[in-house]
Kinemage of the C-alpha trace (Angstrom):
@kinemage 1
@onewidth
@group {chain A} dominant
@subgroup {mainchain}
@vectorlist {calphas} color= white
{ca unk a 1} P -19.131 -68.460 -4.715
{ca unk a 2} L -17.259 -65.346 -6.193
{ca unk a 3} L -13.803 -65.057 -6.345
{ca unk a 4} L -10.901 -62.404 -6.356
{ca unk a 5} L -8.257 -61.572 -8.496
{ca unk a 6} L -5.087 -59.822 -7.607
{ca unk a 7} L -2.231 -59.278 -7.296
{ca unk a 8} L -0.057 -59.111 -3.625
{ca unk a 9} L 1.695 -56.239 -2.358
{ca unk a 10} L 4.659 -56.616 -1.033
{ca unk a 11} L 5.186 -57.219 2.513
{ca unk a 12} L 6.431 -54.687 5.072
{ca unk a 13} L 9.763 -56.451 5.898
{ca unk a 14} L 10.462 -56.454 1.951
{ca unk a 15} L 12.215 -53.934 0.244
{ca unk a 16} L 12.682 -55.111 -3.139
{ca unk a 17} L 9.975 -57.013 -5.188
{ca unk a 18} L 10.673 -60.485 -4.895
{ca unk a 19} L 7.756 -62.823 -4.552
{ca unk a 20} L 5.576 -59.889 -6.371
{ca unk a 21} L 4.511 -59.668 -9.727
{ca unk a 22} L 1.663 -63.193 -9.769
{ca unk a 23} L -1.669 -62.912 -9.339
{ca unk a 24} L -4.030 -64.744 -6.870
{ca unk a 25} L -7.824 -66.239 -7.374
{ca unk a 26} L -9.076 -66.192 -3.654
{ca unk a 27} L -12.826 -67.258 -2.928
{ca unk a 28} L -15.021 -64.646 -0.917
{ca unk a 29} L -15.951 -66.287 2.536
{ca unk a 30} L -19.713 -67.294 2.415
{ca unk a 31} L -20.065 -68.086 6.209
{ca unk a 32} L -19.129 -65.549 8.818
{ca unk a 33} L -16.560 -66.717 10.998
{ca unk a 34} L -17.721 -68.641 14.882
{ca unk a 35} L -15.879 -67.646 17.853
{ca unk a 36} L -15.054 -70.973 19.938
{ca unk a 37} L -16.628 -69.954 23.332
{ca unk a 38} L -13.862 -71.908 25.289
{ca unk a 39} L -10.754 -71.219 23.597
{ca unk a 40} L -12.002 -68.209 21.143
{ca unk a 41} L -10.601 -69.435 18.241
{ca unk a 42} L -12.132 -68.786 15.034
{ca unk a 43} L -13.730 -71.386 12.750
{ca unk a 44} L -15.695 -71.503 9.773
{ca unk a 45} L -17.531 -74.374 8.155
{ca unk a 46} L -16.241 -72.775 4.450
{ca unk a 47} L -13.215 -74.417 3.206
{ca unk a 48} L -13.323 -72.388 -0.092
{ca unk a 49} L -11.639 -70.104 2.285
{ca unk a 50} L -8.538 -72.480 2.492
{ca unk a 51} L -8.016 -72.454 -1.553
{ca unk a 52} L -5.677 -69.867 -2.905
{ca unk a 53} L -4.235 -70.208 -6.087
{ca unk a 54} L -1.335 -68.169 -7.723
{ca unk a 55} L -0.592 -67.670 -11.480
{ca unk a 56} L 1.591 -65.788 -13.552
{ca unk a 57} L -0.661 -63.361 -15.365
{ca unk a 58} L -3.563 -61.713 -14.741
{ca unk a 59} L -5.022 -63.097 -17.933
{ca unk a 60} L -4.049 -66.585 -16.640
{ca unk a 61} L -6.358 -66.002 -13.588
{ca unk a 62} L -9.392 -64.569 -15.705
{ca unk a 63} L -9.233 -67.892 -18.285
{ca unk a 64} L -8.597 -69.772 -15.297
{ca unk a 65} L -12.200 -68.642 -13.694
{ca unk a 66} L -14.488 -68.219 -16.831
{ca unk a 67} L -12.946 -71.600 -17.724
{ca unk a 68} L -14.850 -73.244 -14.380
{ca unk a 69} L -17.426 -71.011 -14.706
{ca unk a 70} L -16.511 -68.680 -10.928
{ca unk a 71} L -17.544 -65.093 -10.638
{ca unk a 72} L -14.824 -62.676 -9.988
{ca unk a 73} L -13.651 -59.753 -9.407
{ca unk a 74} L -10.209 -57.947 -10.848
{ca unk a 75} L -8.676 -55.464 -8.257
{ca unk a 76} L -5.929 -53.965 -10.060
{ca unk a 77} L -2.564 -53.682 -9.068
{ca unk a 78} L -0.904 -50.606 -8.074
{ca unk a 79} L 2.555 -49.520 -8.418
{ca unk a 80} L 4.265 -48.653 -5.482
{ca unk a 81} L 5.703 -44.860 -5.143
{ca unk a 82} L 9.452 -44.706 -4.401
{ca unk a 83} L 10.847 -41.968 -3.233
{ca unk a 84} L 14.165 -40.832 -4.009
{ca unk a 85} L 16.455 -40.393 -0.724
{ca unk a 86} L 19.728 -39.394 -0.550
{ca unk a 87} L 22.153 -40.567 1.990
{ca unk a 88} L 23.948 -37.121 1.769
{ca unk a 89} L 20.574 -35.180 2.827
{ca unk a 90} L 20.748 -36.647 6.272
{ca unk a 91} L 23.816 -33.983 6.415
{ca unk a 92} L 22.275 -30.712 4.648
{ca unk a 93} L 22.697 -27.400 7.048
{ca unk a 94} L 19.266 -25.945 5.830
{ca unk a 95} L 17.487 -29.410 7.352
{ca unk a 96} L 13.990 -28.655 8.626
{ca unk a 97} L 14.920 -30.672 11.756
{ca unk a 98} L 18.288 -30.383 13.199
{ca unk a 99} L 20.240 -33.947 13.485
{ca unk a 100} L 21.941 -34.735 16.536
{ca unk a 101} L 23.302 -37.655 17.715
């Protein structure tokens, strides 16, 4: 019954940082998942694997699990790179590819 702590990216149809910044205790799945041989859906008999829970800090998450006694895990966040882009570089004459329309 371990348990992860991180924090979410981003998703790819964001482009600023809202709903970022919290960190979430997820519990590692201890059954593999069964393939329904009628349907194919996937079950499990786990429902740890239904619990996710969200908190402000990391530190909040960490007191959170020693405080119930759960093994974890940290995975550490990582800060996105941005890249600076210039509208006006769309329109240099030394591009690499030529733009057309």
């Amino acid at each position: 019954m371990s348990a992860r702590i991180y924090s979410p990216a981003r998703t790819a149809m964001q482009s600023g940082t809202a709903k970022t910044g919290h960190w979430v205790l997820e519990f590692e799945p201890q059954t593999p998942l069964k393939i329904d041989p009628l349907m194919g859906y996937t079950s499990s008999t786990d429902t740890r694997r239904q619990v996710r829970l969200t908190f402000p800090t990391q530190e909040d998450a960490i007191a959170y699990a020693r405080k119930n006694g759960i093994p974890f895990k940290v995975e550490k966040a990582k800060k996105p790179k941005r890249r600076q882009v210039s509208y006006a570089e769309n329109f240099r004459y030394d591009r690499k590819i030529p733009w057309t329309h």
